[in-house]
Backbone of each chain as ProteinMPNN parsed JSONL, in Angstrom:
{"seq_chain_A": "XXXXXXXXXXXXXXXXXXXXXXXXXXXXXXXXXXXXXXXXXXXXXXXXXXXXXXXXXXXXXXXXXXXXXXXXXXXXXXXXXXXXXXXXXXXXXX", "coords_chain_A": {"N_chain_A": [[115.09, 73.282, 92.07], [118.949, 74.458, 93.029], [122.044, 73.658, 93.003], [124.884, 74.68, 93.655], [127.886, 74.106, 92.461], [131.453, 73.801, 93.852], [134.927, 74.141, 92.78], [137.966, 75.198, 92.648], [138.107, 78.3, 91.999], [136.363, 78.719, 90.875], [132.784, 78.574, 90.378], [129.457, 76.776, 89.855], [126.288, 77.22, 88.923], [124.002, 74.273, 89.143], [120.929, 73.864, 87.636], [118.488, 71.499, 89.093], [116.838, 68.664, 90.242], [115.615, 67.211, 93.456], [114.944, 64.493, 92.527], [116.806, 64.222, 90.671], [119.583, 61.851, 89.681], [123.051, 61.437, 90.903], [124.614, 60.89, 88.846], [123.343, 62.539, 86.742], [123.454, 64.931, 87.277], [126.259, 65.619, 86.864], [126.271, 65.218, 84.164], [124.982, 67.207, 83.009], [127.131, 68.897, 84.063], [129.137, 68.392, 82.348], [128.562, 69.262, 79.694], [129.274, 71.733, 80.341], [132.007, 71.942, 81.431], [133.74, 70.498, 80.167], [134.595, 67.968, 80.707], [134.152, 64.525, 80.85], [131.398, 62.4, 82.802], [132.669, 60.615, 84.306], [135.316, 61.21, 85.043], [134.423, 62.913, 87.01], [133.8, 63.88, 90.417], [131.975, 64.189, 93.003], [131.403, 65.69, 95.867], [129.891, 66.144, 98.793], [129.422, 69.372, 100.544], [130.291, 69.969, 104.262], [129.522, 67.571, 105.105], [131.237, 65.562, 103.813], [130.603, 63.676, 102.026], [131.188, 61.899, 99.571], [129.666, 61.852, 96.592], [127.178, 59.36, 95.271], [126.488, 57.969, 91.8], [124.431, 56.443, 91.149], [122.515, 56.858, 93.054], [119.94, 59.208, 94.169], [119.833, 62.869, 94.203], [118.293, 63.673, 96.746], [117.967, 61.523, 98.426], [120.963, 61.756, 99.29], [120.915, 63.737, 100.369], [121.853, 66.228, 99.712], [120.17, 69.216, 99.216], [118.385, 71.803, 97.855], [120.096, 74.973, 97.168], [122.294, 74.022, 98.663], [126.035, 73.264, 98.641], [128.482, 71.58, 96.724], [131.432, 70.275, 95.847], [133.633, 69.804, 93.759], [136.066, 67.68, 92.197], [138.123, 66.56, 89.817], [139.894, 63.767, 87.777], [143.066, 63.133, 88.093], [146.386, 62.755, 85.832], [147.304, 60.251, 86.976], [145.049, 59.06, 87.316], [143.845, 59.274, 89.445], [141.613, 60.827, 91.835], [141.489, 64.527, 91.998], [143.178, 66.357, 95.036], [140.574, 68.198, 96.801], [139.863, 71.423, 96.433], [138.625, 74.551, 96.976], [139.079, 77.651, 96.023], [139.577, 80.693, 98.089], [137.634, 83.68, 98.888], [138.696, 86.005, 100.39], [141.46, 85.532, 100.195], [142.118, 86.604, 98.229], [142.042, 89.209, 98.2], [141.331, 92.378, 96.112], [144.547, 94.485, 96.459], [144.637, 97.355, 95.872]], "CA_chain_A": [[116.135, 73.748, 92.978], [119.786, 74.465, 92.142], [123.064, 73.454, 93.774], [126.248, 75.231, 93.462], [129.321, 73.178, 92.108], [132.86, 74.482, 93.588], [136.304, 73.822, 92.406], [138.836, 76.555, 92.772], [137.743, 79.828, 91.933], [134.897, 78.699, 89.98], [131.108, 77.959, 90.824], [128.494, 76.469, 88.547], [125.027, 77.272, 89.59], [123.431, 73.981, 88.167], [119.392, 73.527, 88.142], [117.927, 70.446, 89.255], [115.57, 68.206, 91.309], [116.058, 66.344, 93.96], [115.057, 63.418, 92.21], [117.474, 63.627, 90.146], [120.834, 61.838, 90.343], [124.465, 62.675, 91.273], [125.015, 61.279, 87.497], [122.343, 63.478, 85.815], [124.246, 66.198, 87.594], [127.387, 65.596, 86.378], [126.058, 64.792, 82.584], [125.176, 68.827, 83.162], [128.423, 69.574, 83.711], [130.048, 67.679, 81.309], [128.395, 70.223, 78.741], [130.206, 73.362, 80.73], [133.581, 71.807, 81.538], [134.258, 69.324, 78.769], [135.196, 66.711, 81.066], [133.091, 63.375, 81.078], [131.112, 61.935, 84.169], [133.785, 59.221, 85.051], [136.301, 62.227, 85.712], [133.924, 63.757, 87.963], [133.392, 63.137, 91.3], [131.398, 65.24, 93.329], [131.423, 65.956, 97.182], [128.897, 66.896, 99.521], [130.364, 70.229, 101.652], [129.126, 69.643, 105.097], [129.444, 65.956, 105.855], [132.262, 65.359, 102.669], [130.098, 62.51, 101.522], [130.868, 61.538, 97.909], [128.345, 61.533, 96.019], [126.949, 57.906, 94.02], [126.027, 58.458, 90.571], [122.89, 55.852, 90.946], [121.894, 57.383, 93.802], [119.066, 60.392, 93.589], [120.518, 63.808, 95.346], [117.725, 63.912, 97.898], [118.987, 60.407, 98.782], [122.232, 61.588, 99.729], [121.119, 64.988, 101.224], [121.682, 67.281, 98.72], [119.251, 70.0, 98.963], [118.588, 73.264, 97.467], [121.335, 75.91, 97.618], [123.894, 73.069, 98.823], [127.351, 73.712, 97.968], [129.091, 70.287, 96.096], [132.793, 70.223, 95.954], [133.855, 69.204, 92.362], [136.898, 66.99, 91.895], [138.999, 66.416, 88.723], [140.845, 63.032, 87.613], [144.344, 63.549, 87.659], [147.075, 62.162, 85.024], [147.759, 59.016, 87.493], [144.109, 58.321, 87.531], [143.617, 59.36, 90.946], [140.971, 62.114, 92.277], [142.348, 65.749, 92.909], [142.409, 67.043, 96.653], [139.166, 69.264, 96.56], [140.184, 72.684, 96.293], [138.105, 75.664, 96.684], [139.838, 79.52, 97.119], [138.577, 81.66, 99.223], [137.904, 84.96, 98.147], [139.881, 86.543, 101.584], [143.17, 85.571, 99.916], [142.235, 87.252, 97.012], [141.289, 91.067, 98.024], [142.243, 93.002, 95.486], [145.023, 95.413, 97.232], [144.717, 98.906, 95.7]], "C_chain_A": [[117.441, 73.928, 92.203], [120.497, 74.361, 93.353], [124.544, 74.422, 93.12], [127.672, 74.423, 93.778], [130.589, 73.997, 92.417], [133.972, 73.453, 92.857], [137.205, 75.046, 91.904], [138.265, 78.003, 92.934], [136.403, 79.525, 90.881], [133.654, 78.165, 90.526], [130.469, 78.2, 90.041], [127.453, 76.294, 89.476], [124.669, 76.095, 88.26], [121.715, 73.805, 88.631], [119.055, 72.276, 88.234], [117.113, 69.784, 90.208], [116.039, 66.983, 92.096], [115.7, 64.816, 93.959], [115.904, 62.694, 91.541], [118.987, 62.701, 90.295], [121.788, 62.229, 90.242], [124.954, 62.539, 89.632], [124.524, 62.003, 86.584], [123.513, 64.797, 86.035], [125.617, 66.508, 86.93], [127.617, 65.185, 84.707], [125.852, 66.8, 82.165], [126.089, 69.826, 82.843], [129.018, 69.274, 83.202], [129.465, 68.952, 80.211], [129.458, 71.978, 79.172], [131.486, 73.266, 81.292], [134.504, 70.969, 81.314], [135.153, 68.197, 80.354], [133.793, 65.605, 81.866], [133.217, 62.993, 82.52], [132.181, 61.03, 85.22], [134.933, 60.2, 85.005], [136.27, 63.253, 86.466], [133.843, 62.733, 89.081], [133.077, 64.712, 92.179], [131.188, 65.261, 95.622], [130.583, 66.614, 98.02], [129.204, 68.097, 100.274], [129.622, 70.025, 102.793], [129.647, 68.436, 105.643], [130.263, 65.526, 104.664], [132.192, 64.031, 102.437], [130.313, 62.75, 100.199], [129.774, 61.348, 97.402], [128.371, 60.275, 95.069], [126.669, 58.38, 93.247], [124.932, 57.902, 90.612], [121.991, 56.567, 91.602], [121.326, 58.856, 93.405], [119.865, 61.897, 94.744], [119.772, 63.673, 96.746], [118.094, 62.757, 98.57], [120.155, 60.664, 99.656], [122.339, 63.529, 100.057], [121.213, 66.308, 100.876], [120.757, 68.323, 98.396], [119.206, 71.357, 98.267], [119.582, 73.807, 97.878], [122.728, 75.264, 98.115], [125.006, 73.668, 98.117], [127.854, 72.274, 97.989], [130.611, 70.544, 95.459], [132.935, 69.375, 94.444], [135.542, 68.712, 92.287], [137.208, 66.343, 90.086], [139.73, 65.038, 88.749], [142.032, 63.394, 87.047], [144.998, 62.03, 86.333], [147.056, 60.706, 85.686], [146.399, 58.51, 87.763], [143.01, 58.721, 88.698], [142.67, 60.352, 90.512], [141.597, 63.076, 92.471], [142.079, 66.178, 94.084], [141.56, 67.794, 95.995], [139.774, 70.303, 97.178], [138.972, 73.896, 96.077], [138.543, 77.141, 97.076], [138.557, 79.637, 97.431], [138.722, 83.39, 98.944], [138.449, 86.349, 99.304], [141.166, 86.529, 100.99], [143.094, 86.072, 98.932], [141.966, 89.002, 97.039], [142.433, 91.696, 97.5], [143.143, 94.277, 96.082], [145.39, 96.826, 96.71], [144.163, 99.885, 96.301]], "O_chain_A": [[117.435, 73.701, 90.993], [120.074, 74.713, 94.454], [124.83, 74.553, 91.93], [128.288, 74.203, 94.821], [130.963, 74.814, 91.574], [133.809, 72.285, 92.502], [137.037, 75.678, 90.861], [138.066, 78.611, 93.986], [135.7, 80.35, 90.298], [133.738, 77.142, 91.206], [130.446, 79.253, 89.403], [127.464, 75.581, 90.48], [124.797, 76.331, 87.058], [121.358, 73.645, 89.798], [119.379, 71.692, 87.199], [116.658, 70.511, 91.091], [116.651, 66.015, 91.643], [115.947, 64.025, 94.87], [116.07, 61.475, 91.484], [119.569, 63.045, 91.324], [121.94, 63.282, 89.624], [125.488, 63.478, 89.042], [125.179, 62.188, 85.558], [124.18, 65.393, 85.191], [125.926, 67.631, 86.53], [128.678, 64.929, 84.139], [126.443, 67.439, 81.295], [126.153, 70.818, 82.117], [130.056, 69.912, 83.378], [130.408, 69.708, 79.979], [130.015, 72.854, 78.511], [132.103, 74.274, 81.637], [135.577, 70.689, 81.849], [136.35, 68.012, 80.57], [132.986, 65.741, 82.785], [134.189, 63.049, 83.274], [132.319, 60.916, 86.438], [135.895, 59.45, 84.842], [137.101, 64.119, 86.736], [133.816, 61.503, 89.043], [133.614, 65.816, 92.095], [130.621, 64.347, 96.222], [130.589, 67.841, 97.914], [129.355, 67.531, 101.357], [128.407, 69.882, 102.663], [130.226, 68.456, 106.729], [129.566, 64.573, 104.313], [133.135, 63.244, 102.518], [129.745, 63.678, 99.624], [128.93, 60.596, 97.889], [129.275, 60.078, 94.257], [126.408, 59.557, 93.497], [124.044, 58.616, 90.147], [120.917, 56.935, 91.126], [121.902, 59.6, 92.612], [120.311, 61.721, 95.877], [120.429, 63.573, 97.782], [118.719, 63.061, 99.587], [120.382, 59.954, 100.635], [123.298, 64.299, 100.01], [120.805, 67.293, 101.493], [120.476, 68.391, 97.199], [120.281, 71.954, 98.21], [120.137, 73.366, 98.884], [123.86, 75.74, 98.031], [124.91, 74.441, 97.164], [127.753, 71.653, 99.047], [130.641, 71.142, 94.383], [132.273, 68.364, 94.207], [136.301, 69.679, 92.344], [136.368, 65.755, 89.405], [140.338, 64.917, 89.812], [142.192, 63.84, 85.91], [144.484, 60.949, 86.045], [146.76, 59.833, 84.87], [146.38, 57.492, 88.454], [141.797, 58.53, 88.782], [142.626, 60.794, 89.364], [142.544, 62.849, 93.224], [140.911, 66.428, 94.384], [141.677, 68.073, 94.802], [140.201, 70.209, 98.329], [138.487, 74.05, 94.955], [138.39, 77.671, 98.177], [137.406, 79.221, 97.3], [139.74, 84.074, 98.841], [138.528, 87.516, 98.919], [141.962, 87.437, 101.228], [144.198, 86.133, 98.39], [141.759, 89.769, 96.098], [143.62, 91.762, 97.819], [142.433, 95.271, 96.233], [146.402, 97.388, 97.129], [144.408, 101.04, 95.955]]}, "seq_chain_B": "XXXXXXXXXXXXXXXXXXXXXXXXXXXXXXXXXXXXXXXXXXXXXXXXXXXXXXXXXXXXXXXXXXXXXXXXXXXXXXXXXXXXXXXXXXXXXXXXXXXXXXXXXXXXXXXXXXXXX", "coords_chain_B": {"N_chain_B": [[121.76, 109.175, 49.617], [124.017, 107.335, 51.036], [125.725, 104.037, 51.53], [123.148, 102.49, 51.943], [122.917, 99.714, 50.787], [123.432, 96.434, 50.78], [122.914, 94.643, 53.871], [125.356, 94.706, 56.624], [126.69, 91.61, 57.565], [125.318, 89.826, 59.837], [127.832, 89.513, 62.67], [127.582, 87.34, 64.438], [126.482, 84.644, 64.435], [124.736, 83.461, 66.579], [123.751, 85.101, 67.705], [121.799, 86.114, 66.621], [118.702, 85.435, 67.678], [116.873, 87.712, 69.329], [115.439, 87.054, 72.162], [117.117, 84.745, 73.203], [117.304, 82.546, 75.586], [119.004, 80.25, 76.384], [121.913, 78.464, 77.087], [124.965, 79.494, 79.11], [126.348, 82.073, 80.948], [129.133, 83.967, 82.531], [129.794, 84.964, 85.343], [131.797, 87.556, 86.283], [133.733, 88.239, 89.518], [135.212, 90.84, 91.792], [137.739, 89.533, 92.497], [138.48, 87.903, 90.831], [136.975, 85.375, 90.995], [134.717, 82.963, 89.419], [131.525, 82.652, 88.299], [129.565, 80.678, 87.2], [126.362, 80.949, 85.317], [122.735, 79.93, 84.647], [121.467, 81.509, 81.936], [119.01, 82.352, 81.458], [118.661, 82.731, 84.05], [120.282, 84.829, 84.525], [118.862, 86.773, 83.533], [117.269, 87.785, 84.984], [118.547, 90.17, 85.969], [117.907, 93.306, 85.018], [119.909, 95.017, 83.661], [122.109, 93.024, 82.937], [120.407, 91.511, 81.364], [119.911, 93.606, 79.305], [122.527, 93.742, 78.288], [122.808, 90.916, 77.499], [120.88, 90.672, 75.578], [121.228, 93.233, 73.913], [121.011, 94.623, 70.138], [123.516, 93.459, 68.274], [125.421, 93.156, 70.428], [127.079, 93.544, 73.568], [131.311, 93.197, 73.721], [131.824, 91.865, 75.937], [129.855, 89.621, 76.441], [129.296, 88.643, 74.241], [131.315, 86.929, 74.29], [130.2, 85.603, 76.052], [131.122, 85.984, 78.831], [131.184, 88.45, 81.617], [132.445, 90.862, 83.288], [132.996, 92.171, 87.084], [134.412, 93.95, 88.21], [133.753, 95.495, 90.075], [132.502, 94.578, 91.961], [132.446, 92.42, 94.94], [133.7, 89.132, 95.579], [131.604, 87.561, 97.735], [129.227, 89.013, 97.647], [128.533, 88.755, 95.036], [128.47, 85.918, 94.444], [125.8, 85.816, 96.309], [124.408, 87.964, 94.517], [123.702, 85.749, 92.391], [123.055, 83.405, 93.902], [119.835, 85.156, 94.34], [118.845, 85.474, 91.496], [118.436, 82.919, 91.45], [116.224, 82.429, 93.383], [114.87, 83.799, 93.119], [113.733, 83.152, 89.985], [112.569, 80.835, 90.514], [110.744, 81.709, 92.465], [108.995, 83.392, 91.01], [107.769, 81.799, 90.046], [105.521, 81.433, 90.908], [102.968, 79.573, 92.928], [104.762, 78.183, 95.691], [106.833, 80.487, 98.141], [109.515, 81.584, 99.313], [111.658, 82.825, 101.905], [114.369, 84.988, 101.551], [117.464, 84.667, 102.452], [119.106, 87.294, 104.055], [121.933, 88.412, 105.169], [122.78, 90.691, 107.766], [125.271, 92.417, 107.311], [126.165, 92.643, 105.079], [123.79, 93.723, 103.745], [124.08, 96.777, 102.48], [126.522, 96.726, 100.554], [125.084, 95.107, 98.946], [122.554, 95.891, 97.841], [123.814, 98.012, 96.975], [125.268, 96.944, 94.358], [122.511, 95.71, 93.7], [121.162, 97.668, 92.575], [122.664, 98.792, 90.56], [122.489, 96.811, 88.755], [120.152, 96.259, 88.346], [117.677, 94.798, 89.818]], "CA_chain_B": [[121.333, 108.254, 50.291], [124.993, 106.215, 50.98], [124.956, 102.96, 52.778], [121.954, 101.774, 51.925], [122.933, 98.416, 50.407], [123.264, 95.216, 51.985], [123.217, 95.122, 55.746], [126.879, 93.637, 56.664], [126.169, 90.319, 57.444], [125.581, 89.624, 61.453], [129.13, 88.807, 62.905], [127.406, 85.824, 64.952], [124.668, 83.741, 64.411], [124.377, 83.459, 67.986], [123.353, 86.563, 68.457], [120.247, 86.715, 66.052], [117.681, 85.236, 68.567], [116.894, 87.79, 70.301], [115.491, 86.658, 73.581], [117.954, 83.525, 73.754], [118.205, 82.138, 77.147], [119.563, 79.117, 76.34], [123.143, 78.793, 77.237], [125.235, 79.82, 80.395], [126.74, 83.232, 81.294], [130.029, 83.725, 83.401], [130.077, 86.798, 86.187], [133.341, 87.016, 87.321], [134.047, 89.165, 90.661], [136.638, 91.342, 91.617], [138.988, 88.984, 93.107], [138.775, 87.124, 89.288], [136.044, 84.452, 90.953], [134.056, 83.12, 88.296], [130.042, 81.875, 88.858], [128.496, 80.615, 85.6], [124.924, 81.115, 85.829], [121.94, 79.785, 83.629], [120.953, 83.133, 80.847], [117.503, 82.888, 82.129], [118.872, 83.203, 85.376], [120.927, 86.084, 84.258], [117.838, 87.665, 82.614], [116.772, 88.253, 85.898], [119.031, 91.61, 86.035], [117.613, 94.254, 83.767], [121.288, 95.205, 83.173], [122.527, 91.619, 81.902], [119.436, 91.023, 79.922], [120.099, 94.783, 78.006], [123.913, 93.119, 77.589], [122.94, 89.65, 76.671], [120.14, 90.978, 74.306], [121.032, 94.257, 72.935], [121.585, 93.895, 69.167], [125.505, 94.08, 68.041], [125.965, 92.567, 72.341], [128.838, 93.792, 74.208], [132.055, 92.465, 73.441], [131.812, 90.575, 77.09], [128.628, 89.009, 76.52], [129.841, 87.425, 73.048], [132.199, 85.919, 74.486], [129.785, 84.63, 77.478], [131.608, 86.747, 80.176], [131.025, 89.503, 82.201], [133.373, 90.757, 84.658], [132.068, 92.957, 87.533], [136.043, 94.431, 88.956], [133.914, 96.394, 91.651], [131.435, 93.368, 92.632], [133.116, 91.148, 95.766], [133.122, 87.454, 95.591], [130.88, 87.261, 98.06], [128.67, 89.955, 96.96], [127.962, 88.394, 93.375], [127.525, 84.692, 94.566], [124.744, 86.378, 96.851], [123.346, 88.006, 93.892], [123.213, 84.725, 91.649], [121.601, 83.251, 94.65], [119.018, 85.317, 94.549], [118.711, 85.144, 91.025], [117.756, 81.695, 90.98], [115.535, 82.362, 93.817], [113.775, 84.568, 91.923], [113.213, 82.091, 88.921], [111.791, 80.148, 91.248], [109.811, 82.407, 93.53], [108.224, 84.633, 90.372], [106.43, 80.687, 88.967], [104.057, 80.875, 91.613], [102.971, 78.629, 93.946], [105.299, 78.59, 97.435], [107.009, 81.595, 98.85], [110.606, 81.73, 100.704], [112.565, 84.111, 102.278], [115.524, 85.305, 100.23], [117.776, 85.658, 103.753], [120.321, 88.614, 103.491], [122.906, 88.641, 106.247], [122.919, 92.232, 107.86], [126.482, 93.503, 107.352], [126.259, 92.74, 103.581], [123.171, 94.457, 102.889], [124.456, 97.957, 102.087], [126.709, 96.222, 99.216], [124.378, 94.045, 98.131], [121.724, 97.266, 97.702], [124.681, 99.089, 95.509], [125.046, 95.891, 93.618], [121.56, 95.239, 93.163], [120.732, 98.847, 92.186], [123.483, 98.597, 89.449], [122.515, 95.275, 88.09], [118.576, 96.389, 88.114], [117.829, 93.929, 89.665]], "C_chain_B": [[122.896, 107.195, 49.936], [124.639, 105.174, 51.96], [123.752, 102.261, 53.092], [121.506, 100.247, 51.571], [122.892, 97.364, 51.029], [123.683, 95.781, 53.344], [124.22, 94.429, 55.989], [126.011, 92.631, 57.193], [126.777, 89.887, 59.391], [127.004, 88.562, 61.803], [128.722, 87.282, 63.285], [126.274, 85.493, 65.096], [123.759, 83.585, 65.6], [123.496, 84.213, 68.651], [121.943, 86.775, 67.532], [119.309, 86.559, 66.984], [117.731, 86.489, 69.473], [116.833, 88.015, 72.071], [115.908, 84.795, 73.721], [118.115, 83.473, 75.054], [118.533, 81.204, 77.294], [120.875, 79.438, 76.631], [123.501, 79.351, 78.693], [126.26, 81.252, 80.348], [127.779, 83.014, 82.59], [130.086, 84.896, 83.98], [131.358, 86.087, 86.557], [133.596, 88.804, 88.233], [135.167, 90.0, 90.585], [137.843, 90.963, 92.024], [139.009, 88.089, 92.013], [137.983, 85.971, 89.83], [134.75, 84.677, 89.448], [132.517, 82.146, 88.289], [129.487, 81.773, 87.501], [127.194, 79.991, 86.071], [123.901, 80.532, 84.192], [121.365, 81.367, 82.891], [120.029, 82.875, 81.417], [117.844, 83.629, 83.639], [119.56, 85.004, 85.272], [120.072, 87.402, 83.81], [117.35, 88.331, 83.46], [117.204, 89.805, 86.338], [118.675, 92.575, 84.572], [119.005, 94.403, 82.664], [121.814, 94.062, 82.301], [121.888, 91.557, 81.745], [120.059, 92.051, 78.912], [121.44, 93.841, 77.602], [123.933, 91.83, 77.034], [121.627, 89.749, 75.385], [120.259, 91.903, 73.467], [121.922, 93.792, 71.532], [122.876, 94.336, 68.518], [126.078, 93.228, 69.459], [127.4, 93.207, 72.173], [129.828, 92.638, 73.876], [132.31, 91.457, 74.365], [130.951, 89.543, 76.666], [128.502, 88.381, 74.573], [130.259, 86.618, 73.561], [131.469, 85.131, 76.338], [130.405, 85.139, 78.304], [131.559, 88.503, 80.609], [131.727, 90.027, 83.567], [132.834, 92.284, 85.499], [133.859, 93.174, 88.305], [135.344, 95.087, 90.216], [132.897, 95.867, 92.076], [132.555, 92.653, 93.493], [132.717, 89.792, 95.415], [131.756, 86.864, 95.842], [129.12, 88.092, 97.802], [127.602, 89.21, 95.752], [127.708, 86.942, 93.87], [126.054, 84.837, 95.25], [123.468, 86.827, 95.71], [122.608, 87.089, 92.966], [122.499, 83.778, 92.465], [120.266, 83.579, 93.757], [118.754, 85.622, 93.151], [118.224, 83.828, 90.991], [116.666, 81.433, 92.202], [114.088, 83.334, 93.349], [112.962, 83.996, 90.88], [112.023, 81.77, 89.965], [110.39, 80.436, 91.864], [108.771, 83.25, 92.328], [107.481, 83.164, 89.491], [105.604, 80.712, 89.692], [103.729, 79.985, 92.608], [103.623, 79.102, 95.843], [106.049, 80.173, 97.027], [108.091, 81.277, 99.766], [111.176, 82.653, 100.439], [113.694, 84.206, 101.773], [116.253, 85.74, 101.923], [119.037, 86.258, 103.282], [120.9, 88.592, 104.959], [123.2, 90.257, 106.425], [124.171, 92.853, 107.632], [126.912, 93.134, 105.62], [125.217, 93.76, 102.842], [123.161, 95.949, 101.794], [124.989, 97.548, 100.654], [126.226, 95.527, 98.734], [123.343, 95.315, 97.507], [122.454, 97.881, 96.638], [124.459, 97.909, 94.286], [123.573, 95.592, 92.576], [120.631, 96.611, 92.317], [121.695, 99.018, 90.806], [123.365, 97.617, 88.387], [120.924, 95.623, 87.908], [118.143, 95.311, 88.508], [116.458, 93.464, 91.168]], "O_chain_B": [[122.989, 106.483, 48.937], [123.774, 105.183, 52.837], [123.412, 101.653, 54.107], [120.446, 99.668, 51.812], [122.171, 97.369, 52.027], [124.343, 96.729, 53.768], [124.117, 93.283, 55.554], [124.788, 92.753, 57.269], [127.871, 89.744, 59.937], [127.222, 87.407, 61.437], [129.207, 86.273, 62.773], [125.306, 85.928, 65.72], [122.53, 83.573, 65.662], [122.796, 84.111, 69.658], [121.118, 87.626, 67.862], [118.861, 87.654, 67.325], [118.558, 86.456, 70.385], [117.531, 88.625, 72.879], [115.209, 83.892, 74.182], [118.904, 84.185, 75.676], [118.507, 80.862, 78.477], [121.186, 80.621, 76.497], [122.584, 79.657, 79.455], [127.019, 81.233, 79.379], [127.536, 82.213, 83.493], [130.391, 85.891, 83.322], [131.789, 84.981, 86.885], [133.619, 89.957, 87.802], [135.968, 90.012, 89.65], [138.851, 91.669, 92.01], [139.802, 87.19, 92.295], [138.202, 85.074, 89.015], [134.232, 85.614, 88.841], [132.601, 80.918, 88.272], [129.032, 82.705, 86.838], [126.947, 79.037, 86.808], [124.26, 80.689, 83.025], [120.859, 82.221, 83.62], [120.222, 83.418, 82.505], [117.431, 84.675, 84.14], [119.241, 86.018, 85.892], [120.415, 88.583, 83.744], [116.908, 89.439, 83.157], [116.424, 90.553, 86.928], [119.13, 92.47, 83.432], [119.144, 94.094, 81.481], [121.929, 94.178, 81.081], [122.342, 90.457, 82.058], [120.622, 91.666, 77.887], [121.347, 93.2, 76.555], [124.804, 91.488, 76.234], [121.544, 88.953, 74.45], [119.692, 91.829, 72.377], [122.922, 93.076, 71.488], [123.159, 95.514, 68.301], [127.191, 92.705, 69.414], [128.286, 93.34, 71.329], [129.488, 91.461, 73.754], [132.835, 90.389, 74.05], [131.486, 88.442, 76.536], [127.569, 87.797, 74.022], [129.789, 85.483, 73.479], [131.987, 84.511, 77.267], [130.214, 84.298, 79.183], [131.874, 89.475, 79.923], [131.506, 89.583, 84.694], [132.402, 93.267, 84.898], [134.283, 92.222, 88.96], [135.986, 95.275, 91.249], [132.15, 96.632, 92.686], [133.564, 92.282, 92.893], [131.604, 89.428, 95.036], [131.01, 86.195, 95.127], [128.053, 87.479, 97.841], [126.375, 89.166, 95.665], [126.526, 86.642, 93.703], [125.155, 84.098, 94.851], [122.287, 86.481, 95.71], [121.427, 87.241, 92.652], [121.465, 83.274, 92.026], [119.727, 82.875, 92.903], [117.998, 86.575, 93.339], [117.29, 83.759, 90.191], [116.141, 80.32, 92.179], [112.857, 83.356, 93.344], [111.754, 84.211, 90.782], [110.929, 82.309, 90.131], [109.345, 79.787, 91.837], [107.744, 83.744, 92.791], [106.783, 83.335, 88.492], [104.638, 80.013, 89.384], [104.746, 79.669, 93.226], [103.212, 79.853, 96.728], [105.893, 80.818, 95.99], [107.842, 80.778, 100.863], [111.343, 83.274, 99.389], [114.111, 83.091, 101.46], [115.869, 86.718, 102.564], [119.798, 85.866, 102.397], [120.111, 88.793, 105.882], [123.696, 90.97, 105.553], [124.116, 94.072, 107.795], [128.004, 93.449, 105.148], [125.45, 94.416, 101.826], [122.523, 96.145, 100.759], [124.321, 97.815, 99.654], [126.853, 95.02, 97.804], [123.67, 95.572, 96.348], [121.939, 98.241, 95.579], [123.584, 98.017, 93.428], [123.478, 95.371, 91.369], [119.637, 96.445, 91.611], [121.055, 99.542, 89.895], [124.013, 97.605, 87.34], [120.487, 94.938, 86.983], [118.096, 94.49, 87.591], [116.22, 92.288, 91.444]]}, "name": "protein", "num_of_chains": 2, "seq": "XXXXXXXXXXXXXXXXXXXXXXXXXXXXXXXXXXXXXXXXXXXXXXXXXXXXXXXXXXXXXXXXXXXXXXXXXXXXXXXXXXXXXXXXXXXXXXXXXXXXXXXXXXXXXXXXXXXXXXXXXXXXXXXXXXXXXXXXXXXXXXXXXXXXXXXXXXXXXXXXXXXXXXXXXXXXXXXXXXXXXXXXXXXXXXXXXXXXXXXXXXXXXXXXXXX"}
């Protein structure tokens, strides 16, 4: 299966199984957006369940085609609000 | 007979393999959204295979990006969908419906007729 990771204007189709877990997933994306697992945090869209890292996706609902909200650690440590545009505010106007 | 001597020396190593589908590929829409997709997945369009395999590659597809200015957002996440339903659906075994929402199909059809796909 594959889930689709937002955060802003970007989406990462990644492949995986729903055995795997939310940290496999995010060891994934550590290769395509240089930032390590412990500055991810990942969000279910839907029911805006965080995702565990022990825990397996199917566990926590995650199915095929899902869309997973990707969060950033800011400077102060913290999580960033989850941000995804919307491609309405973007039509190009020519 | 000029030009016959050494062959310049391939700009990027990268590029010798080539049916590489290792690695990830970036479509980016016309509102500057950007969907990075697995190369196999990408292989799935006749069009991006010729650009991620032909030898010399487009100057996009060095640099891992491909920008589609007259693809919509929604449009191109639709077609990387169905790219990876494709993977899926062409190993065999089960069988699902690829669903297409009726007031997209027309641009999804241009799209997918452009992309070979």
């Amino acid at each position: 299966m594959y889930i689709r990771v937002k955060r802003n204007k970007s989406t990462y189709f990644i492949q995986c199984e729903p055995t795997e877990t939310a940290l496999s997933v995010k060891q994934k994306l550590h290769s395509l957006i240089d930032q390590p697992p412990s500055n991810q945090q990942l969000v279910l869209l839907g029911t805006n369940d965080v995702l565990e890292d022990s825990k397996t996706l199917a566990d926590q609902k995650v199915e095929n085609d899902s869309v997973v909200a990707l969060a950033l650690r800011k400077d102060d440590n913290a999580f960033e609000e989850i941000f995804i545009a919307r491609p309405e505010d973007f039509m190009s106007s020519s | 007979m000029v030009g016959k001597g050494e062959a310049p020396a391939p700009r990027d190593p990268e590029e010798e393999e080539e049916e590489d589908t290792g690695g990830v590929v970036k479509l980016i829409s016309a509102e500057g959204f950007e969907f990075v997709i697995d190369k196999k997945a990408a292989m799935v369009s006749n069009t991006l295979r010729n650009m991620l395999t032909s030898p010399g590659g487009f100057s996009e597809t060095r640099q891992g990006e491909v920008r589609f200015p007259e693809i919509s957002t929604h449009i191109l996440e639709k077609i990387c969908q169905y790219f990876y339903w494709s993977l899926h659906y062409s190993s065999g075994q089960e069988t699902a419906e690829f669903p297409i929402e009726p007031e997209i199909t027309l641009d999804l059809m241009m799209a997918a007729n452009y992309l070979d796909t």
